[in-house]
C-alpha positions in Angstrom: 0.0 0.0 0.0 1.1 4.0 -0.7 3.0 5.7 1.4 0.3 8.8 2.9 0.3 11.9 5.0 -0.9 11.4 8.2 -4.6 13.1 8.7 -5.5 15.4 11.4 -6.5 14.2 14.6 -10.8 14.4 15.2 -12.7 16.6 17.7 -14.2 14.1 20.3 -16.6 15.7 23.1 -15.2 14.1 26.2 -11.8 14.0 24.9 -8.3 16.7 24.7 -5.9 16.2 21.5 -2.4 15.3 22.7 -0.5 14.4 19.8 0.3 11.4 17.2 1.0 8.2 18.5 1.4 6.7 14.4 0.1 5.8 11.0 0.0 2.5 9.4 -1.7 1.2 6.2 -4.9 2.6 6.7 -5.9 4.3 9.8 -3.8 6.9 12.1 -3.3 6.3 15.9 -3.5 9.4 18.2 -2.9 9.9 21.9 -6.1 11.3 24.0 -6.9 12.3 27.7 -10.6 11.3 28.7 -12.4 13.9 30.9 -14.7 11.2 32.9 -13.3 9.3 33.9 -9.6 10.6 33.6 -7.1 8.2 31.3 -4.7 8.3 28.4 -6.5 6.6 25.7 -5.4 5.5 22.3 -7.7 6.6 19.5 -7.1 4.5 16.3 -9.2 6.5 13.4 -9.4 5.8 9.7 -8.6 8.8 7.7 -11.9 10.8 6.3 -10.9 10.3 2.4 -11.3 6.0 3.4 -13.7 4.8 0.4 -13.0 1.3 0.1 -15.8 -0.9 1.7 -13.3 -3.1 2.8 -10.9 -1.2 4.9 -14.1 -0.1 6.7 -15.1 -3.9 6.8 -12.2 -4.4 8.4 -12.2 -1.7 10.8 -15.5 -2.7 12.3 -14.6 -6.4 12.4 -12.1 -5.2 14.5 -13.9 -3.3 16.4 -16.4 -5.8 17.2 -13.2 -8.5 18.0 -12.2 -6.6 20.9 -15.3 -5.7 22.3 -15.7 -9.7 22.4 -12.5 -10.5 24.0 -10.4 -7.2 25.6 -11.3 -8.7 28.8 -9.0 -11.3 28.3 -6.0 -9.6 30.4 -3.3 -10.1 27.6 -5.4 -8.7 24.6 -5.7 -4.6 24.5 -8.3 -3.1 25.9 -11.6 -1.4 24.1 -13.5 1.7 25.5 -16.0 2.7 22.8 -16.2 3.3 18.7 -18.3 5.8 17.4 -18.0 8.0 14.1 -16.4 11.4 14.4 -18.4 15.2 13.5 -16.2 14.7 10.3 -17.5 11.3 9.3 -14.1 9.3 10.2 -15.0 6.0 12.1 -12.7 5.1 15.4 -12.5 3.5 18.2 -10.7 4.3 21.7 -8.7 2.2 23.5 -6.3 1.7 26.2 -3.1 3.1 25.8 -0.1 1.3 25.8 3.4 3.0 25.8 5.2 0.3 24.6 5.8 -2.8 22.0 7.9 -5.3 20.9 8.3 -3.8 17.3 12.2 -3.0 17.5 13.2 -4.2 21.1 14.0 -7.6 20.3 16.5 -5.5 17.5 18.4 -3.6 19.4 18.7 -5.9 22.8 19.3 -9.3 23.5 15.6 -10.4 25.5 15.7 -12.9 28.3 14.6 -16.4 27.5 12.9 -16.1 30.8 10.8 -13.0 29.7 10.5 -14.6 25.9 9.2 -17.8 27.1 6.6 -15.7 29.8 5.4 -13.6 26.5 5.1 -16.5 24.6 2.3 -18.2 26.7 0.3 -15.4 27.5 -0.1 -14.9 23.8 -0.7 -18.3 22.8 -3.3 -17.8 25.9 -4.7 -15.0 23.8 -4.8 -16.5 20.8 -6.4 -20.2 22.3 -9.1 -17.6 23.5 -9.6 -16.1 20.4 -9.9 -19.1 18.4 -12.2 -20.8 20.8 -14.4 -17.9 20.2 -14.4 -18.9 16.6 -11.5 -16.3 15.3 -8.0 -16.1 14.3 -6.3 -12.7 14.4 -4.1 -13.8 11.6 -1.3 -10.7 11.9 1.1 -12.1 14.8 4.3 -10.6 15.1 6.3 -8.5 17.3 5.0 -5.2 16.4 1.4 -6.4 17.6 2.5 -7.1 20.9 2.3 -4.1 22.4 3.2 -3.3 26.4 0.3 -1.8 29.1 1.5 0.9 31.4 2.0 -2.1 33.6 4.7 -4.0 32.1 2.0 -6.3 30.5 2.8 -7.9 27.3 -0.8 -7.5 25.2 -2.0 -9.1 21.6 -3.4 -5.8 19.6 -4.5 -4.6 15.9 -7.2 -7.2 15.2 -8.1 -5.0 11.7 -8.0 -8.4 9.7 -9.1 -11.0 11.5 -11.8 -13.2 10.6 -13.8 -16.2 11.3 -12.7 -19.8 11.6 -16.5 -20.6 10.1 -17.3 -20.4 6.8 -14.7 -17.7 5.6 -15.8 -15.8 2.4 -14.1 -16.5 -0.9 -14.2 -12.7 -1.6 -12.1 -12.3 2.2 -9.1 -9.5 1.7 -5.9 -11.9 1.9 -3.2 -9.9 4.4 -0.2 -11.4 5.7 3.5 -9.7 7.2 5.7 -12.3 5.4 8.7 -12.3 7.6 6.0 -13.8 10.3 3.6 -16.1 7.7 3.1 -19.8 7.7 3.8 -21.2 4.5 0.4 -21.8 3.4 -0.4 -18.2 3.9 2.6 -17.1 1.7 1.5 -19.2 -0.7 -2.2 -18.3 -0.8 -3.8 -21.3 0.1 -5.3 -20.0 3.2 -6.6 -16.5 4.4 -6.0 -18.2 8.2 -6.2 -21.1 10.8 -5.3 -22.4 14.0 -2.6 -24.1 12.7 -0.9 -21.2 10.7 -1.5 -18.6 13.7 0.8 -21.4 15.6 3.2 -21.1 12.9 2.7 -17.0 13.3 3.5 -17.5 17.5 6.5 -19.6 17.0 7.9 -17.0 14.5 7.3 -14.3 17.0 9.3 -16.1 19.6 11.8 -17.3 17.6 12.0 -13.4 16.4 12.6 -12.2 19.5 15.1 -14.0 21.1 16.9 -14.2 17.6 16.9 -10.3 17.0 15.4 -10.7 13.7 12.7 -13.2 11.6 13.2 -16.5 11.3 14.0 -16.7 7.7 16.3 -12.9 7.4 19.3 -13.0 6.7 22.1 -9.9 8.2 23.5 -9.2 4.8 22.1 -6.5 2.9 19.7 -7.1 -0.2 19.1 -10.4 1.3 15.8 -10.0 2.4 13.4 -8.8 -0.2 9.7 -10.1 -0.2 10.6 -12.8 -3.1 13.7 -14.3 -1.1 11.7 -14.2 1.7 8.5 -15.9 0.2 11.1 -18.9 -1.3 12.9 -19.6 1.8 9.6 -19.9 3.8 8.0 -22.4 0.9 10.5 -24.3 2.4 10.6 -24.1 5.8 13.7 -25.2 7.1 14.5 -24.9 10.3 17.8 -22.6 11.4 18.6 -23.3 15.1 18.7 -19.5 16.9 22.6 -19.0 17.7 22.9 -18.1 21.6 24.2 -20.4 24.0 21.3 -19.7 26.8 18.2 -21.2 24.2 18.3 -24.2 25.2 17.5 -27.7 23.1 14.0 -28.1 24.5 13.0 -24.8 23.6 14.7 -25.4 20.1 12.7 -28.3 19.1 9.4 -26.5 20.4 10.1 -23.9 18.1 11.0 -26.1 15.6 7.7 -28.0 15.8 5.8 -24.9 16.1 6.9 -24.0 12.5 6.8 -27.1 11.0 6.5 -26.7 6.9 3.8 -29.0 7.3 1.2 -27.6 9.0 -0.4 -31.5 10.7 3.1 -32.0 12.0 2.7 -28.4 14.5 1.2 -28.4 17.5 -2.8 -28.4 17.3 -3.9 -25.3 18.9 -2.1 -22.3 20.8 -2.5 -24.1 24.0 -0.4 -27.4 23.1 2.0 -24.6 22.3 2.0 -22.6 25.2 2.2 -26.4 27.2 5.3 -27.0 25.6 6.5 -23.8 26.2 5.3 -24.3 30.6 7.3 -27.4 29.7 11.2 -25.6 28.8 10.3 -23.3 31.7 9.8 -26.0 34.5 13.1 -27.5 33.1 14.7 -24.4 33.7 14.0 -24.0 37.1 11.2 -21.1 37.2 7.4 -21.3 37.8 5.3 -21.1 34.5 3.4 -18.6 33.0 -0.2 -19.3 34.0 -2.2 -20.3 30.9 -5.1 -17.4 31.2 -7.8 -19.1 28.6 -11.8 -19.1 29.2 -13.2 -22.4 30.8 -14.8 -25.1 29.3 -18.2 -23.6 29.9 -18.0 -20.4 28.9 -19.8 -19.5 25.3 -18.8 -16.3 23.4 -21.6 -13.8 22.5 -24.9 -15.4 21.1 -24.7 -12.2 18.5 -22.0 -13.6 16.2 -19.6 -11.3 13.9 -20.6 -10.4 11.0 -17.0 -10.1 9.1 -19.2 -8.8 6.0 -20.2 -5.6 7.4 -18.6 -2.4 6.0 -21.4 0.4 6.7 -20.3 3.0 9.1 -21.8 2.2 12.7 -22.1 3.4 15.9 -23.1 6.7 17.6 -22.4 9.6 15.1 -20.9 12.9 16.7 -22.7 15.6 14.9 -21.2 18.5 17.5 -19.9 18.7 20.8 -22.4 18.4 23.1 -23.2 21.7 25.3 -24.1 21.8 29.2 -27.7 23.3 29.1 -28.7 24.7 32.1 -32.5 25.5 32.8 -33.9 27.9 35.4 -36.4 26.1 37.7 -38.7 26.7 40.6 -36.9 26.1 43.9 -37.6 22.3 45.2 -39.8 21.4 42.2 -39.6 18.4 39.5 -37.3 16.0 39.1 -34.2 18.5 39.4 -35.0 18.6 43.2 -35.0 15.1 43.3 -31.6 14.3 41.7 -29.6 17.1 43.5 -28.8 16.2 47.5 -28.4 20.0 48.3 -32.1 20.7 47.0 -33.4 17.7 49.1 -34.0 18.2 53.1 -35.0 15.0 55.3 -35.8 16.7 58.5 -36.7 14.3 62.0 -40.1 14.9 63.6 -37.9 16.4 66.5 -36.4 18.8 64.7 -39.7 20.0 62.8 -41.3 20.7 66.4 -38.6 23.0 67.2 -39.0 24.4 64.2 -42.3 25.2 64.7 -42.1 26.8 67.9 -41.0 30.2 67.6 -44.0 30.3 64.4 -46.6 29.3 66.8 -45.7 32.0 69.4 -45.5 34.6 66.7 -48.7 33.8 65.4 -50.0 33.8 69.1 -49.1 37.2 69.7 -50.2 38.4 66.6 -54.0 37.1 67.7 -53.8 38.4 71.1 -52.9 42.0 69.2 -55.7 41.2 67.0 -58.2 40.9 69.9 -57.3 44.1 72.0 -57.5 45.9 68.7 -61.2 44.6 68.2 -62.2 44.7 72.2 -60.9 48.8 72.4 -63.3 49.2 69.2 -66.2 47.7 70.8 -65.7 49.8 73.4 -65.7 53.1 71.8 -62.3 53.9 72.4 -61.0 54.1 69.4 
């Protein structure tokens, strides 16, 4: 896809501008502080020249994918989507000041924190595909880091279904990170190849680079990097601290044929427990729904590309209306304009009324016994 300018970040009632967090393909991301209650979000928005039916397909598939599983506590988190005064659809999310897109380049990672990341994304991604999707866009630069240190699976823009996916379905893939299949166009997605996807990812980032780049320039174009993956052969990563288990897991994990991988993201995060508990150190707890849980009876409809949700024609105005003192429902919903007085206290109240009024009577009736009399 074309290079292209940034667009300018929306008004949104409830939330301040604070500046550009990035642009990819097809939408811009931009850093926002909510009024009520008071966060950083992130605001993902696709640009207001966006034509093509299916970039906004995708951009409500994804919205409708977190909503289903951002409680999950290693998938980003959605707030709300809406469409903007300017007719731009987004959606707001938490923020996250890190990723993994060029760590893994520039340091040598842990096998310890590698092997931690690498089950709480297969966790993700078990979750995901029991709820009948695959995200099908795994790699580094989708894992991004919560405020907390928390390694998170984001950007969900072209996932789809595991049931009946459309022949007409937009076919994405980041090559460095692809199963073979994928590269090859046999298959939008699966289980299998999003196994293939994690593997890669791990393998990336203790590595410091794809499984299948090489380190000399002009090595690495798209071609060279489609024919190396068509056949799949397995380079072992060169540090001394990686040890053999986690070798052949990897190994497995991206086997060119797809039966011989493991069979879901959890056999994969097992065998990843596995080379921790031979290491010594406790492992990662596998965070995936239980066996009775059911995703939403509403399922997602992948084919949708209208624009949806509440539309922000302006930014709404505080109204103010001048009422009656203690009458309708304004007295009702403001504490200060609401008294509960005891029984007690209304007596004493009413005391220095009654002896008022009392002396005004007894006034009244020497007035009207002098008149009667003829004195006045």
């Amino acid at each position: 896809m074309a290079a292209r300018l940034p667009s300018s970040p929306p008004i949104l009632p409830g939330l301040a501008y604070i500046r550009p967090l990035g642009s990819g393909g097809f939408a811009d991301v931009f850093l926002y502080e909510q009024d009520m209650p008071r966060r950083d979000v992130a605001v993902k928005v696709l640009p207001s020249d966006v034509r093509e039916a299916d970039l906004r397909r995708m951009f409500n598939a994804e919205a409708d994918v977190l909503a289903r599983l951002s409680a999950h506590p290693s998938i980003v988190t959605v707030y709300q989507a809406g469409i903007s005064a300017d007719g731009r659809p987004f959606i707001v999310m938490e923020f996250c000041p890190g990723s993994l897109s060029q760590r893994y380049r520039v340091e040598r990672m842990p096998v310890a924190e590698v092997l931690t990341i690498g089950v709480r994304m297969a966790s993700a991604l078990e979750s995901a595909h029991r709820a009948g999707l695959v995200h099908r866009d795994v790699k580094p630069s989708n894992i991004l880091v919560t405020t907390f240190g928390t390694p998170v699976l984001a950007d969900f823009g072209i996932s789809s279904s595991l049931i009946g996916t459309q022949a007409d379905e937009v076919l994405a893939m980041s090559i460095p990170w692809s199963a073979p299949e994928v590269v090859a166009e046999e298959t939008a997605g699966t289980i299998s190849s999003e196994v293939w996807s994690l593997g890669a990812t791990v393998y990336s980032l203790l590595a410091g680079r794809s499984p299948f780049e090489r380190r000399e320039r002009g090595q690495n174009s798209k071609d060279l990097l489609r024919r190396r993956i068509a056949r799949a052969t397995y380079t072992p990563i060169p540090r001394n601290d990686v040890p053999d288990a986690l070798q052949d897991v990897l190994a497995r994990s991206m086997s060119r044929i797809p039966a011989q991988r493991y069979a879901s993201a959890r056999e994969f995060a097992e065998a990843l427990q596995d080379v921790q508990r031979s290491l010594g150190t406790s492992p990662t707890a596998l965070e995936i729904p239980a066996a009775e849980w059911a995703p939403g009876s509403v399922p997602i409809d992948f084919a949708d590309s209208g624009l949806r949700g509440p539309a922000r024609t302006q930014v709404a105005r505080e109204v103010r209306r001048k009422t009656k003192p203690r009458t309708g429902v304004a007295a009702l919903a403001r504490d200060e304009d609401t008294e509960f007085t005891s029984p007690e206290q209304a007596r004493r109240r009413m005391v220095p009324w009654a002896v008022a009024l009392a002396a005004v009577a007894g006034a009244v009736g020497v007035v009207a016994s002098l008149v009667v009399a003829g004195v006045i």
